[in-house]
C-alpha positions as a printed NumPy array, in Angstrom:
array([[110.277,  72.329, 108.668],
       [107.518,  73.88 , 110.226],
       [106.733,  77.714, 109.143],
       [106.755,  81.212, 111.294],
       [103.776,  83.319, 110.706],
       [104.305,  86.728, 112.066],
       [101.087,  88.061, 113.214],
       [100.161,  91.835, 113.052],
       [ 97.403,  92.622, 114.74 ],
       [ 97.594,  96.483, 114.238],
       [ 95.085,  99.279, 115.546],
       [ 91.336,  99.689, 114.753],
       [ 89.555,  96.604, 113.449],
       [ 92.811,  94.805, 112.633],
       [ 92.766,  92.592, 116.209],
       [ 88.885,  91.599, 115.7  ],
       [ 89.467,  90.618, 111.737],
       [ 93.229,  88.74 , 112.594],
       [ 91.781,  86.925, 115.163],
       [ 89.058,  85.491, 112.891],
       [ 92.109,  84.261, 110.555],
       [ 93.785,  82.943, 113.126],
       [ 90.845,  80.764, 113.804],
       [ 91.201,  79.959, 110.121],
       [ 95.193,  79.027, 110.227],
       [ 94.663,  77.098, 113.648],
       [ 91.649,  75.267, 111.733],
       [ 93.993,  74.465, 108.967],
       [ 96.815,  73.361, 111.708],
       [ 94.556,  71.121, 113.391],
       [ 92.641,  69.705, 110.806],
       [ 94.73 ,  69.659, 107.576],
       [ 97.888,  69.099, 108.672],
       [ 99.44 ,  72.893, 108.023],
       [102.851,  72.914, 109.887],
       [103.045,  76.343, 110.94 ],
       [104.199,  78.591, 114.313],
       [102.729,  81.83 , 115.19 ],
       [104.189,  84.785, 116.918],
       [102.242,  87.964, 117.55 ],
       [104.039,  91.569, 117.718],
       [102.688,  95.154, 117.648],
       [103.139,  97.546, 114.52 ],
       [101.13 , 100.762, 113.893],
       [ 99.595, 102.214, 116.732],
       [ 99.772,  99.922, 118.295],
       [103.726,  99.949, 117.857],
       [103.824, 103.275, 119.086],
       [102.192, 101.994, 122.701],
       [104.21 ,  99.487, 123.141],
       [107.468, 100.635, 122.513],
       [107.103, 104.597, 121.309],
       [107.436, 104.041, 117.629],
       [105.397, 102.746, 115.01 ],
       [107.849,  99.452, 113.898],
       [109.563,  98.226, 117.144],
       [112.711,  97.148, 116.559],
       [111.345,  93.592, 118.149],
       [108.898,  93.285, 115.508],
       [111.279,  94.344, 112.802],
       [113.723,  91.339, 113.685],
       [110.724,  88.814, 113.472],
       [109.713,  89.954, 110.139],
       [112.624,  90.708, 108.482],
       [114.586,  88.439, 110.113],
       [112.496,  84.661, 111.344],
       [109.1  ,  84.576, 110.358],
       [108.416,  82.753, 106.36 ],
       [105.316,  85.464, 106.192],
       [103.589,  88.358, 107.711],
       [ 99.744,  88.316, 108.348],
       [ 98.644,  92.388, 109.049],
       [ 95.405,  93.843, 110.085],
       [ 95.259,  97.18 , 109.686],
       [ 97.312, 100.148, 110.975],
       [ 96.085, 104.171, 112.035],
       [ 93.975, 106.053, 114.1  ],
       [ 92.424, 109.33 , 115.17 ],
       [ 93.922, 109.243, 118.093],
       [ 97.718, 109.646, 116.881],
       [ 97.376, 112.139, 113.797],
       [ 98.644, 114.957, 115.881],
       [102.113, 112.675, 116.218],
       [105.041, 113.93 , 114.23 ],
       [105.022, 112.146, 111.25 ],
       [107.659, 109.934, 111.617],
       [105.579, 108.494, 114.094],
       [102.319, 107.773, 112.774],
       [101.167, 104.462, 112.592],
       [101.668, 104.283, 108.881],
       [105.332, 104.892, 108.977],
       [105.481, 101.385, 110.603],
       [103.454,  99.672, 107.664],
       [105.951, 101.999, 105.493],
       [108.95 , 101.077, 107.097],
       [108.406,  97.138, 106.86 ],
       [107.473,  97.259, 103.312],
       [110.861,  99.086, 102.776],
       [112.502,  96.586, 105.381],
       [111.281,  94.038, 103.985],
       [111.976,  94.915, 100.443],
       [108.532,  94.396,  99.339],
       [108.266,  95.878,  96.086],
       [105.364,  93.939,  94.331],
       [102.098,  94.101,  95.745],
       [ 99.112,  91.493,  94.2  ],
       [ 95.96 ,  93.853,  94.82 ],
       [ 93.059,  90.536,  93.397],
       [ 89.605,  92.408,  92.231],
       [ 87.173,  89.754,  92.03 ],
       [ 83.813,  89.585,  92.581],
       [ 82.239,  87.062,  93.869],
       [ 78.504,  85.444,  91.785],
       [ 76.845,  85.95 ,  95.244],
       [ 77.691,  89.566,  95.368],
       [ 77.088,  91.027,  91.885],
       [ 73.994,  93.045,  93.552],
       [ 76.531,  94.776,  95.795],
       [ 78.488,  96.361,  93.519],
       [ 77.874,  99.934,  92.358],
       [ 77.692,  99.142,  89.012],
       [ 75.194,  97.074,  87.156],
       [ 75.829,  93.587,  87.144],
       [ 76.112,  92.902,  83.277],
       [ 79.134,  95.021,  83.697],
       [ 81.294,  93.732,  86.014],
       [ 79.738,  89.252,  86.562],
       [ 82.639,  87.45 ,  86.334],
       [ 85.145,  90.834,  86.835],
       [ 88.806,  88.841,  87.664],
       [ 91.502,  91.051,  87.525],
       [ 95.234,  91.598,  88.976],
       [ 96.793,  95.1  ,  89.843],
       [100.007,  94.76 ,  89.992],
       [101.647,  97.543,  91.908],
       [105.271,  98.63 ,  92.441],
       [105.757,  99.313,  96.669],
       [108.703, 100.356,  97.6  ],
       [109.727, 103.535,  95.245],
       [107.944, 106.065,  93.474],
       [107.036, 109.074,  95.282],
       [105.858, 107.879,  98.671],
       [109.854, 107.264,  99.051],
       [111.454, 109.645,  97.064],
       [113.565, 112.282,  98.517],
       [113.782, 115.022,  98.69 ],
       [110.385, 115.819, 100.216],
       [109.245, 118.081, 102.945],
       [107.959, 121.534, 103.852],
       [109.633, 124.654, 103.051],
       [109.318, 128.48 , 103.749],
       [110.086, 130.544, 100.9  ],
       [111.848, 133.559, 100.06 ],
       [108.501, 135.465, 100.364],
       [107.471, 133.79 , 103.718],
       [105.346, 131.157, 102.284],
       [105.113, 127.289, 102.6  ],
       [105.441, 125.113, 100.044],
       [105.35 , 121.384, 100.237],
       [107.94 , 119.33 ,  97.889],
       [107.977, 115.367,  97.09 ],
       [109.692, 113.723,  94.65 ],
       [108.857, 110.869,  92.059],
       [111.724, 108.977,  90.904],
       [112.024, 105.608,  89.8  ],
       [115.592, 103.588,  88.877],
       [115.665, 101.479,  85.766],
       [116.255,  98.396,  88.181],
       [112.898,  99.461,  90.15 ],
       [110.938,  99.604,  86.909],
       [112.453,  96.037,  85.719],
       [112.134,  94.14 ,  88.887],
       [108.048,  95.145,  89.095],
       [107.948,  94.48 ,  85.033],
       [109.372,  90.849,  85.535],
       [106.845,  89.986,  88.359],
       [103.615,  91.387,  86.569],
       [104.548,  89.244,  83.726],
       [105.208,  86.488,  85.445],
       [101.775,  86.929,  87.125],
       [100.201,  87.601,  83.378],
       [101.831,  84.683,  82.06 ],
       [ 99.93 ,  82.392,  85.172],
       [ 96.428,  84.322,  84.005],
       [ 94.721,  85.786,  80.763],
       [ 98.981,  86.342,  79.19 ],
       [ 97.33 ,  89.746,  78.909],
       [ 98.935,  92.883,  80.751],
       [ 98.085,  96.263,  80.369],
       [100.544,  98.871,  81.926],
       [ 99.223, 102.227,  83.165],
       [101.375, 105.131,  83.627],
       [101.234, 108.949,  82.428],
       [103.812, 109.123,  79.664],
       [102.259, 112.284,  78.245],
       [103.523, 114.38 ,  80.95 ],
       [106.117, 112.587,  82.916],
       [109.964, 112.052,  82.137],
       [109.177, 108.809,  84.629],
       [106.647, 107.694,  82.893],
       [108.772, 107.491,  79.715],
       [111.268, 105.62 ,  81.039],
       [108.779, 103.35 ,  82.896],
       [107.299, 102.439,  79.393],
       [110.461, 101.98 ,  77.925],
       [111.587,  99.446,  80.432],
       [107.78 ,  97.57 ,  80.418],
       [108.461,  97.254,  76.921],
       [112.408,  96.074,  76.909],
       [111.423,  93.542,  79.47 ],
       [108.203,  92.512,  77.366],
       [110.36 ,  90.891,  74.574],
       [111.343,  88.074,  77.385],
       [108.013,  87.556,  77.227],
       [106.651,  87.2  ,  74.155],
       [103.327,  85.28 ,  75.235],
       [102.169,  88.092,  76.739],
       [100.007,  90.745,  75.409],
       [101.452,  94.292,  76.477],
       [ 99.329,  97.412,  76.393],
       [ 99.87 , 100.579,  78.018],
       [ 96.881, 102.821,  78.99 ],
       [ 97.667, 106.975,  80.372],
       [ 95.802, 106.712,  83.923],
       [ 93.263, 109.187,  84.038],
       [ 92.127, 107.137,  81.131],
       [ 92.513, 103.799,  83.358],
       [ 90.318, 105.204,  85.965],
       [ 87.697, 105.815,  83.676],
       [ 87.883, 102.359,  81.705],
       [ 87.713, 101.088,  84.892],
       [ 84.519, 102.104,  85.86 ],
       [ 82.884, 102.048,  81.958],
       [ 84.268,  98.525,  80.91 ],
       [ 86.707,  96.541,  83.691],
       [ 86.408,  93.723,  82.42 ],
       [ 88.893,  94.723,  79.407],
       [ 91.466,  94.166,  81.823],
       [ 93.273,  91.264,  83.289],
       [ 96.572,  92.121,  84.355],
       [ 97.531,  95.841,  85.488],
       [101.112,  97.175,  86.362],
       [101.463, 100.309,  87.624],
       [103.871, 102.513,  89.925],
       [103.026, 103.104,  93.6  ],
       [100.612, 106.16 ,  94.108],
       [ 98.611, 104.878,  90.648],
       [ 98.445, 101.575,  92.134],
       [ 97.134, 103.053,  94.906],
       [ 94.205, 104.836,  93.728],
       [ 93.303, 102.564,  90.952],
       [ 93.038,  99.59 ,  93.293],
       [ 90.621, 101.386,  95.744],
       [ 88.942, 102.184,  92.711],
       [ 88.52 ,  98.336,  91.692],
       [ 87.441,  97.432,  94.952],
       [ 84.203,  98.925,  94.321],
       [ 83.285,  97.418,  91.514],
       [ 83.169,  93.962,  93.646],
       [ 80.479,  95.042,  96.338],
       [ 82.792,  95.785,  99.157],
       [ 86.571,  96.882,  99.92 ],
       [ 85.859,  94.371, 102.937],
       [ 86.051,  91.429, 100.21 ],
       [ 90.016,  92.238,  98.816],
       [ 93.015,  90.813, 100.081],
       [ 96.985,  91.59 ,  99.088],
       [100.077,  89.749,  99.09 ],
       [103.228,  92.182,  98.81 ],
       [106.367,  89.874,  97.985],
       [110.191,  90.376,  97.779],
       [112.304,  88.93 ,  94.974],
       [112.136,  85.757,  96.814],
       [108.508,  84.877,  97.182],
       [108.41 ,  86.232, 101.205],
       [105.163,  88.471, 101.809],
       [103.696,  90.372, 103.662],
       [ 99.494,  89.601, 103.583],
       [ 96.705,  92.403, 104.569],
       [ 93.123,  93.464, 103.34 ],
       [ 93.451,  96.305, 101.358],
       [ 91.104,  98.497, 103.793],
       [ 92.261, 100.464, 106.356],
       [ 91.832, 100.448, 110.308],
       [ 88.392, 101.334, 109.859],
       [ 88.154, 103.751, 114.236],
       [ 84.325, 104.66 , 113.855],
       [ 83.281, 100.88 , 113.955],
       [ 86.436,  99.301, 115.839],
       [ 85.568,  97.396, 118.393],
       [ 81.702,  96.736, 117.886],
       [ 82.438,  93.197, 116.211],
       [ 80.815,  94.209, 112.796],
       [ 84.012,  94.312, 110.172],
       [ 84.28 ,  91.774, 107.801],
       [ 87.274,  89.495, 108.687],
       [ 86.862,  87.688, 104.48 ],
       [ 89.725,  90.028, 103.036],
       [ 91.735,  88.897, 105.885],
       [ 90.816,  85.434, 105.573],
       [ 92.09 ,  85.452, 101.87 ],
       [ 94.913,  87.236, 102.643],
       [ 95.621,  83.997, 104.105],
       [ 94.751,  82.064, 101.623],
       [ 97.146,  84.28 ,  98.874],
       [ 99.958,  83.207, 101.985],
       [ 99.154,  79.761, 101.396],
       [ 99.263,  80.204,  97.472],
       [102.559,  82.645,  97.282],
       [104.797,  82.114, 100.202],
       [104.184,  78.933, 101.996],
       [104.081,  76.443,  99.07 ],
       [100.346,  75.823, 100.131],
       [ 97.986,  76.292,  96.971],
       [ 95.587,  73.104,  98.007],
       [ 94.634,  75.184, 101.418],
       [ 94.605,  78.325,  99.716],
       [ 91.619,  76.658,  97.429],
       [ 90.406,  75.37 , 100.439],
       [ 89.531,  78.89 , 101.912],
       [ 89.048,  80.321,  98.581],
       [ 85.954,  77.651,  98.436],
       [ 85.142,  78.267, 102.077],
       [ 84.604,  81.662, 101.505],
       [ 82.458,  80.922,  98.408],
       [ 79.976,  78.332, 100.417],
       [ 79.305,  80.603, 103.177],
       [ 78.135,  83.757, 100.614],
       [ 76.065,  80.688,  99.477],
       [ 74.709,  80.097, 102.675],
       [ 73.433,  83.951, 102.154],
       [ 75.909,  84.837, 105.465],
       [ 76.783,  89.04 , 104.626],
       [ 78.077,  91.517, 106.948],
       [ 76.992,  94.817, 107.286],
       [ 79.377,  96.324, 104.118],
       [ 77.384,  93.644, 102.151],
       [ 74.455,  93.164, 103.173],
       [ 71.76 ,  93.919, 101.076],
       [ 69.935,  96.217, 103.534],
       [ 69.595,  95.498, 107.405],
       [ 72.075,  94.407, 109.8  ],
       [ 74.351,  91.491, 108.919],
       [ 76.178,  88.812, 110.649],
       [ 79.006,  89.564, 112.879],
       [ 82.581,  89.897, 112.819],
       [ 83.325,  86.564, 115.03 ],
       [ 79.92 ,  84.81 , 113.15 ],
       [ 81.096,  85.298, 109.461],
       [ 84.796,  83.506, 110.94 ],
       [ 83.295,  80.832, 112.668],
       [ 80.978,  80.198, 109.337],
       [ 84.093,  79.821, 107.251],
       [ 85.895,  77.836, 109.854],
       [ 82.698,  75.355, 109.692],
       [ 82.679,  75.258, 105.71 ],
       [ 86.459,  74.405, 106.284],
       [ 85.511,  71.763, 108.159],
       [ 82.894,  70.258, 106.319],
       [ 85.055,  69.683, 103.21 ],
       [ 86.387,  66.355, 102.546],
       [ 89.696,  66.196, 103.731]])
């Protein structure tokens, strides 16, 4: 039975970097016999055009409701921050991971042989850096309620969120990281701030409950302040990380550096059942939208962790993993990674990979 992609273009760079995975999925369709459908809709600001919100009910029913995964460029701009918040373009990417119940998001940092000069730190550091953030997506306090702004007694504002996370929450992101540890290094290292927080407690308590199912595994736990730093002094210590939302958050921005370029990182964000939602991990990118000089790779894996995690596909997924590889051989770099000068652009570094696609044995 032939799969539904739902394609998300989104605002900023995401139309010029899905288009150049499209021309990787058609590639795939036409050449190596992927039996998949594809069906555009608008999210983001785009959303908000279209149908004057940022996750049109029409796009909501083909996500939630036909399509077997979700490819997403990139949602925000300048040009709708003075929108009440509800909204903004990133309520829509919000609203479908809540939709959508995507609670586990696979955040890869790997750096690629070809681009150990690029990273900020020295190469003897972070050659042959592999790891896996595991972050929880749907709770924490990007979700909790209540939250707002408030005037107080003295005439004063005062903004409020919450962070609260259910037992159920904690064990349903604990099962999938060590399910993803026991695929890798069996080595997981959870990161919260138990020191301070009464969430963070019970967050450790749970990691380490569910940790006796899994006695393979090697569980750590690490305050994050202190991850942060370890990150930066000695990542490669590190195979497997679990962490709540907002940690997950910053630490995996943080990773991205260490690999040369947040242009290079896909996600996969999955429900219980395997369905996901793919995206780079970098944002909509307005000052250099349009000018065909992004780099479309993180996008391209994306597609290649939809192969691997939703579609049954881990042959293709290889495929464009190894694509990817030859053409950083070929010395091919965008700007974000080129070593000084101008790179290649947007629509050259696709049709590169599309070509090293095609010159693989079938």
């Amino acid at each position: 039975m032939s799969a539904l992609i739902a394609i998300l273009p989104g605002d900023g760079i995401g139309p010029e970097i899905v288009d150049e995975a499209v021309k990787v999925i058609d590639c795939l369709r036409d050449d190596f016999g992927l039996d998949a459908e594809l069906e555009t809709a608008p999210v983001g600001g785009a959303g908000y055009d279209a149908a004057g919100h940022p996750l049109p009910e029409s796009t909501l029913e083909l996500c939630r409701r036909r399509a077997d995964a979700v490819l997403l460029g990139a949602v925000g701009g300048p040009q709708y921050d003075d929108l009440p918040r509800e909204l903004r373009p990133e309520r829509g990417l919000l609203g479908l991971r809540s939709a959508l119940e995507l609670f586990s998001n696979l955040r890869p940092a790997i750096l690629y042989p070809q681009l150990a000069g690029a990273s900020s730190l020295k190469p003897e550091i972070v050659s042959g850096l592999d790891i896996m953030i595991v972050r929880e997506l749907t709770g924490g306090i990007y979700f909790g309620q209540p939250r707002g702004i408030r005037e107080l007694e003295n005439g004063e504002r005062e903004g409020y969120n919450t962070l609260v996370y259910a037992e159920h929450e904690i064990e349903r992101i604990a099962r999938s990281a060590y399910e993803v540890a026991m695929k890798r290094g069996r080595k997981l290292c959870s990161v919260d701030k138990a020191n301070v927080l009464e969430v963070s407690e019970l967050w450790r308590e749970v990691m380490i409950r569910v940790g006796r199912d899994y006695p393979e595994v090697e569980l750590s736990h690490m305050y994050v302040d202190n991850a942060s730093m370890q990150l930066v002094k000695w990542p490669k210590q590190f195979d497997v990380i679990v962490t709540k939302n907002m940690f997950g958050d910053i630490l995996s921005d943080t990773a991205a550096m260490l690999t040369g370029s947040i242009g290079m990182l896909p996600s996969a964000s999955l429900d219980r059942n395997g369905k996901g939602m793919y995206e780079p991990i970098h944002g909509s990118a307005p000052d250099i939208a349009g000018n065909n000089r992004a780099n479309p790779l993180a996008t391209i894996l994306s597609v290649a962790m939809m192969l691997r995690y939703s579609l049954g596909q881990p042959a293709l997924a290889e495929r464009i993993e190894q694509a990817v590889s030859r053409v950083l051989d070929q010395g091919l770099r965008t700007d974000d990674i080129a070593d000084g000068g101008s790179g290649v652009s947007t629509r050259e570094m696709g049709d590169a990979v599309v070509a090293a696609l095609r010159n693989q044995e079938k």
